[in-house]
C-alpha positions as MATLAB code, in Angstrom:
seq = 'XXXXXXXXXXXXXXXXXXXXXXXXXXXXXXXXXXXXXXXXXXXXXXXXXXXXXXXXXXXXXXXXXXXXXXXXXXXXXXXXXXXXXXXXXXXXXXXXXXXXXXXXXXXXXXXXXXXXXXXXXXXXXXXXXXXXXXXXXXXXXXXXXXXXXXXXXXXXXXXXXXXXXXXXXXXXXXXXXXXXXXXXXXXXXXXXXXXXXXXXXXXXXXXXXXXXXXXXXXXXXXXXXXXXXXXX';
ca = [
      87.634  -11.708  -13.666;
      90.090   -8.470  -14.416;
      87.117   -6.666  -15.395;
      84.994   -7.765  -12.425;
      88.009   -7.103   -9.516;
      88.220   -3.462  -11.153;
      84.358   -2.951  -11.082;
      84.813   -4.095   -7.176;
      87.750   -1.410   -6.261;
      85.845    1.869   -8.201;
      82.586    0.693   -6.207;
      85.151    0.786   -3.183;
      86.565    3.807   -4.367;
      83.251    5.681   -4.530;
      82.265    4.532   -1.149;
      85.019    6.325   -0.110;
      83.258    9.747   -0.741;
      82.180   11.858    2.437;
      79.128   12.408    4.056;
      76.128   14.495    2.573;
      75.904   17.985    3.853;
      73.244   19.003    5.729;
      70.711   21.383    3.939;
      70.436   25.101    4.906;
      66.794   24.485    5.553;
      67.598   20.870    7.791;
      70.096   22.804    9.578;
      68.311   26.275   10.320;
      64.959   24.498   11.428;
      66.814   21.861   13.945;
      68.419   25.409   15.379;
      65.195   26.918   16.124;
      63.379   23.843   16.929;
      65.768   22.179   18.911;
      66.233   19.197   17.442;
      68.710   16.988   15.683;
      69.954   17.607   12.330;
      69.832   14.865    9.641;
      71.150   14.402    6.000;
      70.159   12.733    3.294;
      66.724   11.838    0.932;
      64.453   12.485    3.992;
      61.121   11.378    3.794;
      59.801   11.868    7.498;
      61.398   11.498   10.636;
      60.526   11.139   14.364;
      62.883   11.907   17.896;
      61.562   10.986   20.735;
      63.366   12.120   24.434;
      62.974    9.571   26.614;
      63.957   10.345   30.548;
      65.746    7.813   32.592;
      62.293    6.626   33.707;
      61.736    5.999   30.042;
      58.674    8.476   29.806;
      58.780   10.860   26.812;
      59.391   13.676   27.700;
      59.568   15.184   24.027;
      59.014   14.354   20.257;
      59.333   15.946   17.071;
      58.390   14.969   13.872;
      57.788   15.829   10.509;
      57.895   15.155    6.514;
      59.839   16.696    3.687;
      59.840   17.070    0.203;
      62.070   15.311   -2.321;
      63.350   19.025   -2.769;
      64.170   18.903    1.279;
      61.373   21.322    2.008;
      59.731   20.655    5.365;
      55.759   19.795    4.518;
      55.052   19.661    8.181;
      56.660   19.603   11.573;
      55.037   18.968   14.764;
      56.608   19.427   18.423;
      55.647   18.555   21.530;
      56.888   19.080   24.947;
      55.452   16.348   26.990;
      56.594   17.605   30.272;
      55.299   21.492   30.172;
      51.803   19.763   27.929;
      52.565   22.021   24.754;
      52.656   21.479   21.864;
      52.275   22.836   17.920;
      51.403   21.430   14.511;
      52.567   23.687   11.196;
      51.699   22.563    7.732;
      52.928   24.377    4.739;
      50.443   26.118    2.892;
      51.722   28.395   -0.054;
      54.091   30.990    1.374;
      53.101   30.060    5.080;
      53.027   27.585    7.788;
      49.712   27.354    9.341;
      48.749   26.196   12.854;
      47.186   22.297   12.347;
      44.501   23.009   14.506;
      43.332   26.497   14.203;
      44.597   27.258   10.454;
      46.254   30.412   11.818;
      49.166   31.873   10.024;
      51.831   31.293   11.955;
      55.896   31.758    9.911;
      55.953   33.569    6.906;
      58.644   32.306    4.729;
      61.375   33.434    1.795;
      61.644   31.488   -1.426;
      60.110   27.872   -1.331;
      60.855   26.281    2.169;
      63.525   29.064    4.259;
      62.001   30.680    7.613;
      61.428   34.454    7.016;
      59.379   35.709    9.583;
      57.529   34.909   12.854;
      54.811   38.297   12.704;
      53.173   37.507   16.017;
      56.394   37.426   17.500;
      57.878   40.316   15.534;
      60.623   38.126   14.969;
      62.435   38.019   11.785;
      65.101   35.617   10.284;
      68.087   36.887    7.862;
      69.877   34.148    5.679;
      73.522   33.862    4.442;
      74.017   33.219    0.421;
      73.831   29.515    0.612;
      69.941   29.933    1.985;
      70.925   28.988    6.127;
      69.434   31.167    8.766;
      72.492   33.049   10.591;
      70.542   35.618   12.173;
      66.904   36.081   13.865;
      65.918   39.466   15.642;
      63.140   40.473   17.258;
      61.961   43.589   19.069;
      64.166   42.706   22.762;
      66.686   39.804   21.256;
      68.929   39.143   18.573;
      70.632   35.659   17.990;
      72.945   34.933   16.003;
      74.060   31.296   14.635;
      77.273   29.329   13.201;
      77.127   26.230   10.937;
      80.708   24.199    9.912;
      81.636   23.674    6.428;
      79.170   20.460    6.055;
      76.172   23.145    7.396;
      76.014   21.136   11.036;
      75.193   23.730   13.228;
      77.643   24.852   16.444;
      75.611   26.714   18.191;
      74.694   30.063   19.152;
      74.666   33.638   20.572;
      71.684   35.145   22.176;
      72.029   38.918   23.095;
      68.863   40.770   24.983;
      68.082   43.161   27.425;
      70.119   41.986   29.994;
      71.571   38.924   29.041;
      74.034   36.697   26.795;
      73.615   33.259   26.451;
      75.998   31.217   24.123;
      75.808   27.977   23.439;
      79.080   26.286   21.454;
      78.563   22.652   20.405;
      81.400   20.763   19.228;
      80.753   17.941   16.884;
      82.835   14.528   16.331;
      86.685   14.349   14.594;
      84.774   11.559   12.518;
      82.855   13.421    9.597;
      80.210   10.359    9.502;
      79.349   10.862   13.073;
      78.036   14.503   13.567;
      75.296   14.237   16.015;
      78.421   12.803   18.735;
      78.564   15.919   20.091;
      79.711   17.791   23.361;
      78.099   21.093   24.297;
      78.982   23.844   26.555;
      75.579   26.865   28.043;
      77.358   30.158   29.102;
      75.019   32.821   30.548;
      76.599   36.169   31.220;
      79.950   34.531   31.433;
      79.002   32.006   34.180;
      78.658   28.364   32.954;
      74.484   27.112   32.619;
      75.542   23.897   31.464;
      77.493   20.874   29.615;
      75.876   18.303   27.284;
      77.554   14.862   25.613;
      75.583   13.361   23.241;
      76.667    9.607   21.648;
      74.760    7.545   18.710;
      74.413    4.787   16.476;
      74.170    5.525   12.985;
      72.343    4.490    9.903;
      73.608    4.026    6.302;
      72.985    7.688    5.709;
      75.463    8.526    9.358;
      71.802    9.616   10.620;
      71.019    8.748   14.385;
      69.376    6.239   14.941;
      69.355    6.419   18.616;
      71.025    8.315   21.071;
      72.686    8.563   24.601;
      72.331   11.900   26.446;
      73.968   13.464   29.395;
      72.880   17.110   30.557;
      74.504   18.919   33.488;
      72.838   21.782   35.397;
      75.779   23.960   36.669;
      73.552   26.399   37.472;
      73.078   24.788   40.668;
      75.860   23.659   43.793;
      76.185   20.759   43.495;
      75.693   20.770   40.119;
      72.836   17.885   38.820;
      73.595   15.532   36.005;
      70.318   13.954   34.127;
      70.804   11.046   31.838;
      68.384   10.625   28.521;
      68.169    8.237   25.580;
      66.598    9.397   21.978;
      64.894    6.866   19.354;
      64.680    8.118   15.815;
      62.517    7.199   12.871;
      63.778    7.550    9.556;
      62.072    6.819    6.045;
      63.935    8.256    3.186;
      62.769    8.803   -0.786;
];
């Protein structure tokens, strides 16, 4: 029974241990595809935006690698009708459909270069995009000590836009998040964001509030997001 109650508290004890970090290639590809981070032995995944109508108004999806490369990712933005496929292919990500080059990458799975875009994407030394410049722009991106990203700075011609996001005090829930838009030092926007969570503090689904302040009086639009997880 001694042996038994001790086996129970180191079990207990190891649960104790904090969340996964997120991986420099989970967290630079959520930043330039706009979607949700997630951590983990991620086998494919879905998000789906649903207005308050509960039409979709967007979905993402893709697969991964054990190694937590991304084998495909496909976005679509129900509301403007577009929409891409990429599949890896060697060095590249092609388009689905057409079989067009589209991102170059660095190493095995990290985004290196958009050429019809002449956009290209620097990394830190732990592999996570923090920069991606292009002939008219330049952003530049932030990640906390677990790699969740908190937002960033775009710089062109004429204007700045920063976005700051500002995760959860609770390490398990990430994705509860508040986010403020400033263009050209006049506020765009605020966003709260508020989950449930699976075993692996992913999100399963999601509440989400955006307000337009670019407008008087400023417009507040309510949206829910259902995820799809399987994991390896």
């Amino acid at each position: 029974m001694i042996l038994i109650a001790l086996a129970v508290l180191l079990t207990a004890c190891d649960d104790t241990k904090g969340p996964v970090s997120f991986t420099p290639e989970m967290a630079s590809f959520s930043n330039e595809f706009d979607f949700d981070p997630l951590r983990g032995p991620v086998k494919d995944f879905s998000q789906t935006l649903l207005n308050e109508k509960g039409e979709v108004s967007k979905r993402v999806s893709g697969t991964l690698s054990k190694e937590g490369c991304f084998d495909s990712l496909e976005l679509h933005d129900v509301e403007n009708n577009t929409g891409v496929e990429l599949v890896l292919n060697a060095n590249y990500y092609l388009d689905a459909e057409t079989q067009e080059k589209r991102l170059l990458l660095k190493g095995k799975c990290q985004l290196a270069e958009y050429p019809s875009a002449g956009l290209v994407w620097d990394t830190d030394e732990h592999g996570f995009i923090t920069v991606a410049r292009g002939k008219d722009v330049e952003v530049k991106y932030r990640y906390d000590e677990e790699g969740y990203p908190l937002g960033k700075s775009t710089t062109s011609k004429e204007a700045h836009l920063s976005v700051v996001s500002t995760p959860s005090r609770d390490g398990h829930k990430k994705l509860d998040y508040t986010a403020v838009s400033v263009l050209n030092d006049k506020p765009l926007g605020r966003v709260k964001q508020t989950c449930d969570y699976d075993r692996h503090d992913n999100p399963v689904s999601c509440q989400l509030l955006i307000v337009d302040e670019s407008v008087t009086p400023s417009v507040e639009r309510n949206y829910s997001i259902k995820n799809t997880i399987e994991y390896y």
